[in-house]
C-alpha beads as a LAMMPS data file, in Angstrom:
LAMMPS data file: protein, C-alpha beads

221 atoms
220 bonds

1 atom types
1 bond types

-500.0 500.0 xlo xhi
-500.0 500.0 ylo yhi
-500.0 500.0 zlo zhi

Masses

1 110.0

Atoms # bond

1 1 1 -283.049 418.927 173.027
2 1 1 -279.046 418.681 172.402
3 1 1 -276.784 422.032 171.324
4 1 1 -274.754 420.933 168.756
5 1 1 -273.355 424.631 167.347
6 1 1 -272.690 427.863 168.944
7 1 1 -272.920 430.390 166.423
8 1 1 -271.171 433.720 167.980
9 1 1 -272.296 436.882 166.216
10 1 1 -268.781 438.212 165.914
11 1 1 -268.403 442.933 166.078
12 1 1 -269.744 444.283 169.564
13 1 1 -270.196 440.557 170.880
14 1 1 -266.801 438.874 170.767
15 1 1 -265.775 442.009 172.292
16 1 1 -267.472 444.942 174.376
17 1 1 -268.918 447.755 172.229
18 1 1 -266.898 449.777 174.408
19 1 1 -263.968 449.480 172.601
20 1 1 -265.251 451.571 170.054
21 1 1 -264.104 449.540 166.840
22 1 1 -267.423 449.788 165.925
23 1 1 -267.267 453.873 165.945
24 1 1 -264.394 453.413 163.470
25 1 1 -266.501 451.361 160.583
26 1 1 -269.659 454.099 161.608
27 1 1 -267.203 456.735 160.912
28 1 1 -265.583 454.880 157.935
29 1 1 -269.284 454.672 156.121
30 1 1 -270.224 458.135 157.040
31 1 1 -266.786 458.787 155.233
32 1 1 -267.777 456.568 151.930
33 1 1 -270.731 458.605 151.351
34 1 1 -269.055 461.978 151.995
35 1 1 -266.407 460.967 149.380
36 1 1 -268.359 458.417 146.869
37 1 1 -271.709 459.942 147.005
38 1 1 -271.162 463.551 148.054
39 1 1 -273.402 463.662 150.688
40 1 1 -272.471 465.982 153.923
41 1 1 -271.395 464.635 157.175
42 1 1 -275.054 465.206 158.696
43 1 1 -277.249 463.627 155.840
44 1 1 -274.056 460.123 155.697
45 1 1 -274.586 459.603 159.132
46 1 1 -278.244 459.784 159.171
47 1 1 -278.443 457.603 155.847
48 1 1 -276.164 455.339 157.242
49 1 1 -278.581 454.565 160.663
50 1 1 -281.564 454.831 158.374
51 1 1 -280.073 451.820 156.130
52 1 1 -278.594 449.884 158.653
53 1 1 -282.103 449.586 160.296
54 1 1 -284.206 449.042 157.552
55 1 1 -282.103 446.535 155.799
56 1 1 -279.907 444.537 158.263
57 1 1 -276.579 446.547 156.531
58 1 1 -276.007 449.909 155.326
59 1 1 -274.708 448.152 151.993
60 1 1 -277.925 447.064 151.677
61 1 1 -279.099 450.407 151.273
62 1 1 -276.775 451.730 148.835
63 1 1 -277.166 448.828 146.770
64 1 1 -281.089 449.397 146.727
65 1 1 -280.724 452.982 146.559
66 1 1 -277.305 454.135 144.720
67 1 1 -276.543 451.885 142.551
68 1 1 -273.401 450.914 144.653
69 1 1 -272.099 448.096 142.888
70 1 1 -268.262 447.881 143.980
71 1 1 -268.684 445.732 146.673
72 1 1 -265.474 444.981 147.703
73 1 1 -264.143 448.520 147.026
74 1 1 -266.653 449.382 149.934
75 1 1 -265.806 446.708 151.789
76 1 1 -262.322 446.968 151.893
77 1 1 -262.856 451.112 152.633
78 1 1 -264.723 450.589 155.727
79 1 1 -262.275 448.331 157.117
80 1 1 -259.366 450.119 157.098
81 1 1 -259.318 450.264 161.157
82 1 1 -256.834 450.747 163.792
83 1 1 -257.325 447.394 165.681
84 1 1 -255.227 448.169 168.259
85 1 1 -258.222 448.956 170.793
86 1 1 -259.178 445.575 170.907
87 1 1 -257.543 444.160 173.911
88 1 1 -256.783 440.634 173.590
89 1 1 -258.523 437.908 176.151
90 1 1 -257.271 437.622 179.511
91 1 1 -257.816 434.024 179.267
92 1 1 -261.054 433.623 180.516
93 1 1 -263.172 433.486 177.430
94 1 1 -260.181 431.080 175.889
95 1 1 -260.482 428.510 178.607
96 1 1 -264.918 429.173 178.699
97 1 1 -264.367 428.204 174.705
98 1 1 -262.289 425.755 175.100
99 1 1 -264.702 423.798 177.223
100 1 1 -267.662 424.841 175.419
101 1 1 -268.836 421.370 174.181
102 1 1 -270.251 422.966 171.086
103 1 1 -268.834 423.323 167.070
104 1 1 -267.846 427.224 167.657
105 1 1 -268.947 429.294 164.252
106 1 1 -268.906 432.772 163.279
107 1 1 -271.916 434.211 161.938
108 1 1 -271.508 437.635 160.933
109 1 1 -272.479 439.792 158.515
110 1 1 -268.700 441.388 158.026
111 1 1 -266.303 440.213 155.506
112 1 1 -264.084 437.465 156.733
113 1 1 -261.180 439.098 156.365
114 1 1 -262.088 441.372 159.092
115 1 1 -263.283 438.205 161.173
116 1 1 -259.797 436.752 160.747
117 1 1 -258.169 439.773 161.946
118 1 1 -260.325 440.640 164.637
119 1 1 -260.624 437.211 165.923
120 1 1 -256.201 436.806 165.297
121 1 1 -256.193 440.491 167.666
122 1 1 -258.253 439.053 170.264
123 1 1 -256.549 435.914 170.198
124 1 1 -259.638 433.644 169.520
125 1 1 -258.901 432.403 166.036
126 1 1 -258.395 428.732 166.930
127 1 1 -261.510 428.139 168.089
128 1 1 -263.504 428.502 165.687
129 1 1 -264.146 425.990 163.016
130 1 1 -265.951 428.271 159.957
131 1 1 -266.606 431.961 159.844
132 1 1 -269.917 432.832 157.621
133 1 1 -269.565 435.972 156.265
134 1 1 -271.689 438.439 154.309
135 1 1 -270.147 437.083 151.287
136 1 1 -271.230 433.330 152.426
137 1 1 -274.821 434.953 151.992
138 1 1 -274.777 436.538 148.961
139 1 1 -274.630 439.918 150.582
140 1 1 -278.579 438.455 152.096
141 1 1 -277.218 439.271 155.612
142 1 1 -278.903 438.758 158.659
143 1 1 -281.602 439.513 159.798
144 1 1 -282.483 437.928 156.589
145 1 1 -284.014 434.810 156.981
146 1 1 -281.610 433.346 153.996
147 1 1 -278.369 434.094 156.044
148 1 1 -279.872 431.567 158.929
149 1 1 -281.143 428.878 156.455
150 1 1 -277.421 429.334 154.748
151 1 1 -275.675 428.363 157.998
152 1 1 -278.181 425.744 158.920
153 1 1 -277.598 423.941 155.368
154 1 1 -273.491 424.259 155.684
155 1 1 -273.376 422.726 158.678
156 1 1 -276.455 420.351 158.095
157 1 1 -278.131 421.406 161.467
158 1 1 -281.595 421.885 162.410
159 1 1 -282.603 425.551 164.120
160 1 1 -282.926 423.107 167.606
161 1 1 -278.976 422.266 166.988
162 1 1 -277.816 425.939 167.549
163 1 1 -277.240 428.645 170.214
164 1 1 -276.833 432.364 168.911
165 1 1 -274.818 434.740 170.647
166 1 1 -275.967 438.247 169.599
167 1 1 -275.478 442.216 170.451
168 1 1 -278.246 443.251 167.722
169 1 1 -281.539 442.597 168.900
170 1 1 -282.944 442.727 165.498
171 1 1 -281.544 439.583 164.689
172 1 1 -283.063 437.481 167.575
173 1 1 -286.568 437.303 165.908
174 1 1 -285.299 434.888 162.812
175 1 1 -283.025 433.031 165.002
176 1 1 -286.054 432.278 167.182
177 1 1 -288.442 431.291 164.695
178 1 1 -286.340 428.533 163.521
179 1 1 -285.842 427.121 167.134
180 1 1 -282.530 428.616 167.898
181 1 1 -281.264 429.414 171.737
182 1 1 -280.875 432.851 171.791
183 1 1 -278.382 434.945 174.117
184 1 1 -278.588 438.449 174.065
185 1 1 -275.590 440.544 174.971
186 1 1 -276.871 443.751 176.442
187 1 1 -276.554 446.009 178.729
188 1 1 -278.334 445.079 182.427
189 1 1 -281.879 445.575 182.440
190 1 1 -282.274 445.294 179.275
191 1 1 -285.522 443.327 178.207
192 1 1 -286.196 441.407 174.277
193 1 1 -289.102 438.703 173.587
194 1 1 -286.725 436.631 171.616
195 1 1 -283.785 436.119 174.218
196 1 1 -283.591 433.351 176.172
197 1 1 -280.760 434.276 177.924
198 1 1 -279.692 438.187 178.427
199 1 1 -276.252 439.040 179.619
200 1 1 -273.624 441.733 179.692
201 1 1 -270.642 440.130 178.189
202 1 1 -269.975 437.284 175.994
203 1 1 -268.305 435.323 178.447
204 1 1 -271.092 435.467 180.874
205 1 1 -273.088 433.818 177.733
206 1 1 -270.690 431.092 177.354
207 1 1 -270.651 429.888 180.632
208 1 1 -274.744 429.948 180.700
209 1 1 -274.778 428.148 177.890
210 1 1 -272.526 425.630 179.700
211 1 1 -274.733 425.275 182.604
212 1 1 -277.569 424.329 179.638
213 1 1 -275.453 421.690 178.498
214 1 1 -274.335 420.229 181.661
215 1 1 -270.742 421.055 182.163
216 1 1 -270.814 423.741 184.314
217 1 1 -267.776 426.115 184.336
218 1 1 -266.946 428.722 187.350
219 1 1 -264.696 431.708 185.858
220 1 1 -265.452 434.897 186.777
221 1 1 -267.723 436.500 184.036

Bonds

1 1 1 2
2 1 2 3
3 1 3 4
4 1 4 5
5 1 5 6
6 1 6 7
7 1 7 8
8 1 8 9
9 1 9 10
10 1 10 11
11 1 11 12
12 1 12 13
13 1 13 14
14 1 14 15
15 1 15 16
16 1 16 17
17 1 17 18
18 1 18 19
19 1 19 20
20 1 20 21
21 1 21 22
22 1 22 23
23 1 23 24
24 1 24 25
25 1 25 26
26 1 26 27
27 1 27 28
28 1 28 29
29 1 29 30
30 1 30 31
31 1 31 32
32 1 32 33
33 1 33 34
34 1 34 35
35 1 35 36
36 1 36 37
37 1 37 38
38 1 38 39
39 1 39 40
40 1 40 41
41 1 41 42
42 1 42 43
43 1 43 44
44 1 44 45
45 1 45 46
46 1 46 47
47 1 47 48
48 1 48 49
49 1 49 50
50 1 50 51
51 1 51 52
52 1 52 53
53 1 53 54
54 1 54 55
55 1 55 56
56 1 56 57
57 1 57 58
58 1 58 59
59 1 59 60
60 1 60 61
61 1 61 62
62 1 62 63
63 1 63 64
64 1 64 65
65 1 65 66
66 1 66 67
67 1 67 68
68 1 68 69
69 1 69 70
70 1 70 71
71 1 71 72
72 1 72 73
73 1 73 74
74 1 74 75
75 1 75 76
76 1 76 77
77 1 77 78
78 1 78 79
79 1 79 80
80 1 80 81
81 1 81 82
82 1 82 83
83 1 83 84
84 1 84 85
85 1 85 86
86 1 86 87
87 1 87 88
88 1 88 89
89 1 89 90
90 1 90 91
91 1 91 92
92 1 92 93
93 1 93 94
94 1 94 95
95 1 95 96
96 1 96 97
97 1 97 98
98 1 98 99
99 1 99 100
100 1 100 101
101 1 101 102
102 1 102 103
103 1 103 104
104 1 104 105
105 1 105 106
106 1 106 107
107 1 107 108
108 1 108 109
109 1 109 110
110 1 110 111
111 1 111 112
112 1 112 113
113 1 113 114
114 1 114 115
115 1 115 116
116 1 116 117
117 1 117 118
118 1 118 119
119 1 119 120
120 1 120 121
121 1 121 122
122 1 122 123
123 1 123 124
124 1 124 125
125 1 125 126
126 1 126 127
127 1 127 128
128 1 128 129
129 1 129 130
130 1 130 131
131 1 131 132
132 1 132 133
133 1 133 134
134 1 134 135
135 1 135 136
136 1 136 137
137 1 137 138
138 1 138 139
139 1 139 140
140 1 140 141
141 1 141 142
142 1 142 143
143 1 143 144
144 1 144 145
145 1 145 146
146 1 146 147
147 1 147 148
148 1 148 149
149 1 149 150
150 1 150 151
151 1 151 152
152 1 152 153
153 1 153 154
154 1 154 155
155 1 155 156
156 1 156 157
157 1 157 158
158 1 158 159
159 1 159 160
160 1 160 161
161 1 161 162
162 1 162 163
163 1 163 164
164 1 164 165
165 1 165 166
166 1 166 167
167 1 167 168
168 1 168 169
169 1 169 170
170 1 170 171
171 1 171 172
172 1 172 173
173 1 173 174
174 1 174 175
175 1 175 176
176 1 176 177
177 1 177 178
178 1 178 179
179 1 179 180
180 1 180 181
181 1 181 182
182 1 182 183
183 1 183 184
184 1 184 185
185 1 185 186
186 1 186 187
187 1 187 188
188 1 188 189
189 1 189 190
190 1 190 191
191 1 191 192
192 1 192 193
193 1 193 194
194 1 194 195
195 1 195 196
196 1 196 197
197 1 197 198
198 1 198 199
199 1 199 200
200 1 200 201
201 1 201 202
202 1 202 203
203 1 203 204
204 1 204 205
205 1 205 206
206 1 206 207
207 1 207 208
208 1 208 209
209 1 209 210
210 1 210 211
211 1 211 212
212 1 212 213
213 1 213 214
214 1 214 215
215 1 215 216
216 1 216 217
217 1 217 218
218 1 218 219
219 1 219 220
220 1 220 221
């Protein structure tokens, strides 16, 4: 069985959750229902969990359940982020991607603008060859199984083909059930049926998937 893509999940994998970018688009959605919707800080924040959990996206949600049909008003509101917290690679994911033998894809379910500038902050940008965004879905984002059969038919690649690099465990099960590799990034100890590979960072899922392909690489994960 021969990897042909490595399709990197891209917020809280491509860097560490500890950063706390992700914090800022929480806080920015809580905000878009306090203002749009007039909904207290309490009842945004607990909407905002309940609909990113039921439906893969909190736009989801308020599409199903406000009427929210400004999508790229929204969009653009919740990205307005201070990107300064990402720290750009020391090198060591760079040279683990660069020898990745793989296609390298983004597979998110953000807008590609914020891919390009995330991805431009961290330094990463060249190597990847297309970002899939939630507009490359037709807001169907994962886990929906139509954002995995969209990739697969872009890049006209069987589920066998690909390696997944994920933070959000949710999104393991489709990836599995169309044959994908799946690595996990996750705290240690942490457990999921669908991973085939669980690790703390993504650079320590790189350079396992390297050892699955035969090119071993020996950085320091």
């Amino acid at each position: 069985m021969t990897l042909r893509f490595a399709l990197y999940d891209l917020d809280n994998t491509l860097y560490a959750d500890s950063s706390g970018l992700m914090e800022q688009i929480n806080d920015r959605i809580g905000l878009f229902f306090q203002e749009h919707l007039h909904f207290d800080a309490a009842e945004a924040q607990r909407l905002r969990q309940s609909y990113y959990e039921q439906y893969g996206t909190t736009l989801a949600g308020l599409q199903k359940h406000h009427g929210v049909v400004e999508t790229e008003d929204y969009l653009n509101f919740i990205h307005q982020l201070t990107l300064d917290v990402l720290l750009p690679d020391d090198g060591s994911l760079h040279v683990a991607l660069q020898a990745l033998p793989l296609q390298k894809i983004i597979f998110t379910n953000s807008p590609r603008e914020h891919a390009v500038r995330v991805l431009n902050q961290l330094g990463l940008h060249a190597h990847f060859e297309q970002i899939f965004d939630i507009r490359a879905f037709e807001f169907l984002a994962k886990p929906d199984l139509n954002a995995y059969h969209t990739v697969l038919r872009a890049l006209n690649a069987q589920g066998h083909e690909c390696v997944l690099f994920e933070d959000t465990m949710a999104n393991l099960a489709p990836a599995k059930s169309l044959g994908m590799t799946t690595v996990l990034i996750a705290p240690e100890g942490a457990q999921h049926p669908f991973a085939d590979i669980i690790v703390p960072n993504v650079l320590a899922g790189t350079l396992a998937i390297h050892e699955r392909c035969g090119v071993p690489l020996k950085i320091a994960a």
